[in-house]
C-alpha positions as CSV (number, residue, x, y, z in Angstrom):
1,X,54.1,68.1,118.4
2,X,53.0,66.5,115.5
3,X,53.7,67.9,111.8
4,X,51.3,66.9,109.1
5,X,52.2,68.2,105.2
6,X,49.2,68.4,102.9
7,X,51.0,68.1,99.2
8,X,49.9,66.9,95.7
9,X,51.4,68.3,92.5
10,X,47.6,69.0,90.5
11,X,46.7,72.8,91.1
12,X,43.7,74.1,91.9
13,X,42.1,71.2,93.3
14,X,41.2,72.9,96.7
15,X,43.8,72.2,99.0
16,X,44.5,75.2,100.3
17,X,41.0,75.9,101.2
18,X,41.3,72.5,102.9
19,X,44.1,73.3,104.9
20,X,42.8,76.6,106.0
21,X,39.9,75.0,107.5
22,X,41.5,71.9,108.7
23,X,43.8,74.2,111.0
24,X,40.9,76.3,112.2
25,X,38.9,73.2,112.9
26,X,41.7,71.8,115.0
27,X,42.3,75.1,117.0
28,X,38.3,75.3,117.3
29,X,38.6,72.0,119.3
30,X,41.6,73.5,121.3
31,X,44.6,72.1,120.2
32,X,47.8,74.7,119.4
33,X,47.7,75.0,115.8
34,X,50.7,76.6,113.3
35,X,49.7,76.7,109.9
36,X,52.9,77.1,107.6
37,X,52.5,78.8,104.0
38,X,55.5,77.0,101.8
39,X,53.7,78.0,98.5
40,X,55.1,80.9,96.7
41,X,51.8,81.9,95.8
42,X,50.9,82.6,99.2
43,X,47.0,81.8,98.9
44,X,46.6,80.3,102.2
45,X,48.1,83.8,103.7
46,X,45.5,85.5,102.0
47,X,42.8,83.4,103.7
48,X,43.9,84.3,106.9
49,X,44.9,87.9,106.8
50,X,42.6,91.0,106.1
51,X,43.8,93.1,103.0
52,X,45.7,96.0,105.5
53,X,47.6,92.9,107.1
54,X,48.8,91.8,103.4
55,X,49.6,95.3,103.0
56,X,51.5,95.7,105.4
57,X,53.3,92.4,105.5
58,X,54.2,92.6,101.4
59,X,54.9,96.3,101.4
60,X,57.6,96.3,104.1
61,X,61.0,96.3,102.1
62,X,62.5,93.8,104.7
63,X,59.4,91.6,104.9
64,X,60.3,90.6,108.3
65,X,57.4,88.9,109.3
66,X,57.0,86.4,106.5
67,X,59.1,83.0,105.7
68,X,61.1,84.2,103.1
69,X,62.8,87.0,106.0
70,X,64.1,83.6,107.8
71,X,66.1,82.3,104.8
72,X,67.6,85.9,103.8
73,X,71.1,85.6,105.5
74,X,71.7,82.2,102.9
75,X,70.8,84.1,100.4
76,X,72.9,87.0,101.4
77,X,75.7,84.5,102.3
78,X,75.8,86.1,105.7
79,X,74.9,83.5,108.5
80,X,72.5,81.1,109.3
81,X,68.4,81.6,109.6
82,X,66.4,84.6,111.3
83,X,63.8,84.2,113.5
84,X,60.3,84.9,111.8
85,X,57.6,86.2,113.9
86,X,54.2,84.9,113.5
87,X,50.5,86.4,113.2
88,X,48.6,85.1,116.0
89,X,44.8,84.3,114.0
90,X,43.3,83.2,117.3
91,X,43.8,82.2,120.8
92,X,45.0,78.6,119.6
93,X,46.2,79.5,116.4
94,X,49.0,81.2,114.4
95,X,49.8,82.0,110.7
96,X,53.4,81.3,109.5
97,X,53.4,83.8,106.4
98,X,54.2,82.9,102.7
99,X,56.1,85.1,100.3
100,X,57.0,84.7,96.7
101,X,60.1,85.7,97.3
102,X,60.3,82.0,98.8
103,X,61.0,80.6,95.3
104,X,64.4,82.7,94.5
105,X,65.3,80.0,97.2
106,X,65.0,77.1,94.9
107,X,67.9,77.2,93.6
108,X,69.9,77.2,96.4
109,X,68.0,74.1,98.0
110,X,68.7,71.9,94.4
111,X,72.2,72.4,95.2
112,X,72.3,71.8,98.8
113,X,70.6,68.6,98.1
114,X,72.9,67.4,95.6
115,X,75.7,67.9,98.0
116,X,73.9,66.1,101.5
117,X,75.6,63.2,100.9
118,X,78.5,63.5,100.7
119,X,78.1,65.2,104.4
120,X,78.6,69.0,103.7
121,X,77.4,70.6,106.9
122,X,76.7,73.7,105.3
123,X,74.4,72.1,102.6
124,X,72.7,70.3,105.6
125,X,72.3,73.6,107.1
126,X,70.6,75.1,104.1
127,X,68.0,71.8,103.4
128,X,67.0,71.9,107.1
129,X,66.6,76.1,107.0
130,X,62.8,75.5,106.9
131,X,62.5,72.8,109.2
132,X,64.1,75.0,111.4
133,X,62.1,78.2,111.0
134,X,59.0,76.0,110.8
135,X,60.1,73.8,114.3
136,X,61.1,77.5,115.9
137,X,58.2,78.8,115.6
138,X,56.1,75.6,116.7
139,X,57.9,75.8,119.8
140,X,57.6,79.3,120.6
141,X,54.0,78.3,120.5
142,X,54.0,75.5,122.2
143,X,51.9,74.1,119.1
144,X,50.4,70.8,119.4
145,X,50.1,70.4,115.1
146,X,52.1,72.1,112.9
147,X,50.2,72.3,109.1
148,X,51.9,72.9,106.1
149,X,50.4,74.1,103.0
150,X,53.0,72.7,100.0
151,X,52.5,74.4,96.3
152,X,51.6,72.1,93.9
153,X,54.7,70.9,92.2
154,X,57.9,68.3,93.0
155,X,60.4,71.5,93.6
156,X,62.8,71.8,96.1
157,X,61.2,73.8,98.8
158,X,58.2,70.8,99.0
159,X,61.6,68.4,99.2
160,X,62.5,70.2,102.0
161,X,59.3,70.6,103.4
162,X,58.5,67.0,103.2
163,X,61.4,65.7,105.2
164,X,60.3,68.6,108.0
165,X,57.0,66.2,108.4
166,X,56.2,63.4,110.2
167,X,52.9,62.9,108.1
168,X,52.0,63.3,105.1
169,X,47.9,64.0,104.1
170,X,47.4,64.0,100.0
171,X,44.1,65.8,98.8
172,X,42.8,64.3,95.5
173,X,39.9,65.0,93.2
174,X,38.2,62.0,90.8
175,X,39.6,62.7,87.3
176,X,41.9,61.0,84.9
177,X,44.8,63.8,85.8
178,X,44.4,63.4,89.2
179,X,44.8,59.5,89.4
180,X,48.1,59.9,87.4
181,X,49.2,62.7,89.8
182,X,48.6,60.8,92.8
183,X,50.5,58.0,91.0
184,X,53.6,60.3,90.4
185,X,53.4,62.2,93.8
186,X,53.6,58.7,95.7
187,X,56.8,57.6,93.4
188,X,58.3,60.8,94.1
189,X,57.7,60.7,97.7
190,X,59.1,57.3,98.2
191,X,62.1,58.3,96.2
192,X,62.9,61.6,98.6
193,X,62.1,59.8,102.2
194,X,64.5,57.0,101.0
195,X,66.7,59.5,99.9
196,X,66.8,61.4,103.0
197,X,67.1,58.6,105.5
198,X,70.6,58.0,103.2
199,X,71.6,61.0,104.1
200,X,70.4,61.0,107.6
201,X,72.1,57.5,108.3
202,X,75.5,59.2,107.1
203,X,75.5,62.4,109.0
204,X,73.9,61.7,112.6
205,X,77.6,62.5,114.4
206,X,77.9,66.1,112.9
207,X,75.7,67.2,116.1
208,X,73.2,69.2,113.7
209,X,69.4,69.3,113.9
210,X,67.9,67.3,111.6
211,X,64.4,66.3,111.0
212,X,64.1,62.3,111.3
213,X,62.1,61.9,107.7
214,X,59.5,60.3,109.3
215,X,56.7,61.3,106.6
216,X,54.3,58.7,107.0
217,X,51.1,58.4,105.0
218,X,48.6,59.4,106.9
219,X,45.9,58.9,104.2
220,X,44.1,60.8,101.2
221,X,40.9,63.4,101.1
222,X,38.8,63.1,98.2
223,X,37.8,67.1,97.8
224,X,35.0,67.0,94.8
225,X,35.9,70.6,94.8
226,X,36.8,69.6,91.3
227,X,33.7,67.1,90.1
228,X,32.1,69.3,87.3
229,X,27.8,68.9,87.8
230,X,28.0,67.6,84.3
231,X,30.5,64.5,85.3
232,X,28.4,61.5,84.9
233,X,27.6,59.6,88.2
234,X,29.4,56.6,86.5
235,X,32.4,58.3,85.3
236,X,32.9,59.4,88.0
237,X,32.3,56.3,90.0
238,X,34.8,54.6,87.5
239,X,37.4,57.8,88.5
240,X,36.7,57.0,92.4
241,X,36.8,53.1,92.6
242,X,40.8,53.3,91.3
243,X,41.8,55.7,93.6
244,X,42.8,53.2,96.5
245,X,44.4,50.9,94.1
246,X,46.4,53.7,93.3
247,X,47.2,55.0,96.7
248,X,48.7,51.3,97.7
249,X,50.2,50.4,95.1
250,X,52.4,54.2,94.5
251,X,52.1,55.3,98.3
252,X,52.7,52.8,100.4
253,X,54.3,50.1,98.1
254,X,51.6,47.2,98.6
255,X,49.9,45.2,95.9
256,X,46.2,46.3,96.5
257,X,44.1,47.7,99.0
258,X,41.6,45.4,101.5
259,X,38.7,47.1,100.2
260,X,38.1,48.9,97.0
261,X,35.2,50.7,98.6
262,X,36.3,54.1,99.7
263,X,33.9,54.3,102.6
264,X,35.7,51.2,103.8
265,X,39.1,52.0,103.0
266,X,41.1,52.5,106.1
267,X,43.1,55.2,104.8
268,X,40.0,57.5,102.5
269,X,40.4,60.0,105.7
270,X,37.4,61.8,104.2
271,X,35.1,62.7,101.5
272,X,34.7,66.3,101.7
273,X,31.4,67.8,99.1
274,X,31.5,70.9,97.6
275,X,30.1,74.2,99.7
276,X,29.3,75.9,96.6
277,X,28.5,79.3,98.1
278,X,29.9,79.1,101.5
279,X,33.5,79.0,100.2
280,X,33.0,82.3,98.5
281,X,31.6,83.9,102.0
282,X,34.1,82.2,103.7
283,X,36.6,84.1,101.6
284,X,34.8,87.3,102.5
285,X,34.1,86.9,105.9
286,X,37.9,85.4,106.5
287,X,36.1,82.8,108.5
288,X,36.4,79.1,107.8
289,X,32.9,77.7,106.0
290,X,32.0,76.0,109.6
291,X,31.8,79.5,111.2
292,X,29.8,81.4,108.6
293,X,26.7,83.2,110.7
294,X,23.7,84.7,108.7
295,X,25.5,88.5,109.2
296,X,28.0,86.9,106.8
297,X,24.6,86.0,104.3
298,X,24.2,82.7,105.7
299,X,20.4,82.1,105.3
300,X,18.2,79.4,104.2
301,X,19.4,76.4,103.2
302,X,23.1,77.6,103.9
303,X,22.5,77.1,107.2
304,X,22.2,73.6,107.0
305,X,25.2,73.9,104.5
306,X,27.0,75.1,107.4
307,X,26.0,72.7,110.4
308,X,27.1,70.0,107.3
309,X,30.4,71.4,106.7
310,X,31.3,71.5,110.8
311,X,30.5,67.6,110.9
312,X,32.6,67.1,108.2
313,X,35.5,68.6,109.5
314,X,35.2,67.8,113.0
315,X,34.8,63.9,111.7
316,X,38.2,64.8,109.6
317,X,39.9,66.4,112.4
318,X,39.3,63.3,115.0
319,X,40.1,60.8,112.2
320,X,43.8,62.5,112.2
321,X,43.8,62.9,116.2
322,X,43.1,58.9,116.0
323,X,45.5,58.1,113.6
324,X,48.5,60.7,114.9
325,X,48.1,59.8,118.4
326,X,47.2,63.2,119.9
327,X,44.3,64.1,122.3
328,X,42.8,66.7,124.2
329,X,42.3,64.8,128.2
C-alpha cells in the first residue's frame, strides 16, 4: 500500500476537489482506494456523503464513525485508539470521515511532539494515533492507496499526518501568495521529515509501530482553479515559469530545476484547467466531474467538458501509478 498526502498551507485553492476526484479516478481504474479527511473542516466528507449521511454521522453524540471517535480515549486519558468504521463510497473505495472535533486534538499532538525525543512511549503513542487509525483502516480494506486530504495550515495534526505518508503531492495555483506558500510548505516539510527520522533513529527498540517518514515528493499540480479570467496571459506566465525554481530549490533542496518549462519538468505531475460548471454539478450530483451524465445537466459543450476532465485525471492517475510503483497486471 502506498500512502500519498496532498497538503499546501494556501486555502481555497481546490485541493479538496482535487483529491476527491483523484481517489474516485483511481478506484474507477480498480485499485482499493481510502480517502482520509484530516481537515477539521471536513469538506472532502461532504463531497462524498449525501446530506442524511452527514446527518447522521454529525448528529450522533458519540460520532463513532468519524476520525475524531478513534482519538477519544487520549483525550479522555483512558486507553489507546478505537477502531473507526468506514463508509464504503463504492466497490473499490471507502471514505475515512472528518470531524471538527479533530482540532481539540491539537493541542495534545504539540505536546507529544515536543516530548518524542526524548523517547516517551506514550507521546510516541499519541503522534502515531492517526497513522494508526489511518494504516487500520487501509488494511481492513486491503487498500492499494491510501489519500489524505490535509487542511491548509502547518498544525500539528498535518505534522502527524505527514510522517503517516510515504509521498507527498502539493497542489499549487500561479499567484504571488502561492509561490511564497510553496516556498514555506517545502521548508517546513524538510524541517519535520528531518525531524522525525531523529526521533525515529532514537526509538526503533521500544517495539512500537511507527511510520518510517518516508514522505517523498512526488511532485506538484498546478490547479488554475484559482487564475482569475482577468489575469493577464503574461502575468500569469511570469507566475508559472518560477514555480519549478521554487519547487527545487525549497522541496527537494537542489539548485535549479533541468527545465524551466513546466510541460517538461519531470516533477509538474499535471496541469489541471478549470471545469467551470461541472464542479458545481459535481457537487450536486456527488459524482466526481469525469462521471457527470446529461441527467445530471450535462449537455452541449459540457459533454466535451467531461470526456476532457476524464483524460486529465486518468493521465494524472498513471503519472502517480508510474512514479509510486503500483500497477494493476
Amino acid at each position: 500500500m502506498k500512502t500519498l498526502i496532498f497538503f499546501n498551507n494556501i486555502s481555497r485553492i481546490g485541493k479538496t476537489t482535487l483529491v476527491y476526484n483523484f481517489s474516485y479516478m483511481l478506484s474507477e481504474l480498480g485499485y482499493k482506494t481510502l480517502a482520509v479527511d484530516l481537515d477539521p473542516q471536513s469538506n472532502l466528507t461532504s463531497m462524498f456523503l449525501s446530506g442524511e449521511e452527514l446527518f447522521d454521522l454529525y448528529s450522533n453524540e458519540n460520532r463513532s464513525n468519524s476520525i475524531a471517535f478513534g482519538i477519544k480515549p487520549y483525550e479522555k486519558g483512558s486507553g489507546d485508539i478505537a477502531p473507526v468504521p468506514v463508509y464504503n463510497i463504492n466497490e473499490n473505495l471507502a471514505l475515512l470521515p472528518g470531524d471538527i472535533d479533530l482540532s481539540l486534538f491539537e493541542d495534545k499532538l504539540s505536546f507529544a511532539w515536543n516530548n518524542c525525543a526524548a523517547g516517551d512511549a506514550e507521546a510516541l503513542k499519541i503522534i502515531t494515533s492517526i497513522y494508526r487509525i489511518i494504516n487500520a483502516a487501509a488494511t481492513k480494506i486491503n487498500a492499494d492507496f491510501t489519500i489524505i486530504d490535509a487542511g491548509p495550515n502547518f498544525g500539528a495534526i498535518n505534522r502527524s499526518a505527514l510522517i503517516s505518508a510515504d509521498y507527498v503531492v502539493i497542489p499549487v495555483t500561479t499567484g504571488i501568495f502561492s509561490l511564497h506558500g510553496l516556498e514555506s510548505l517545502g521548508n517546513r516539510i524538510n524541517v519535520w521529515k528531518s525531524k522525525w527520522q531523529e526521533i525515529i533513529d532514537n526509538n526503533n527498540d521500544k517495539g512500537l509501530l511507527l511510520p518510517n517518514a518516508k514522505i517523498e515528493p512526488l511532485g506538484y499540480i498546478i490547479l488554475q482553479n484559482g487564475v482569475r479570467n482577468s489575469s493577464p496571459v503574461k502575468t500569469f506566465k511570469s507566475w508559472s515559469d518560477q514555480i519549478p525554481e521554487i519547487y527545487y530549490r525549497s522541496v527537494l533542496n537542489k539548485v535549479k530545476p533541468k527545465s524551466k518549462n513546466l510541460h517538461n519538468d519531470y516533477y509538474c505531475l499535471s496541469l489541471l484547467k478549470h471545469y467551470y460548471s461541472l464542479t458545481q454539478m459535481s457537487a450536486e450530483a456527488k459524482k466526481p466531474v469525469f462521471l457527470l451524465k446529461p441527467a445530471d445537466g450535462v449537455i452541449g459543450a459540457h459533454s466535451q467538458a467531461v470526456l476532457n476532465a476524464q483524460r486529465d485525471f486518468k493521465d494524472l492517475v498513471q503519472n502517480v501509478l508510474v512514479r509510486t510503483g503500483i500497477t494493476k497486471s
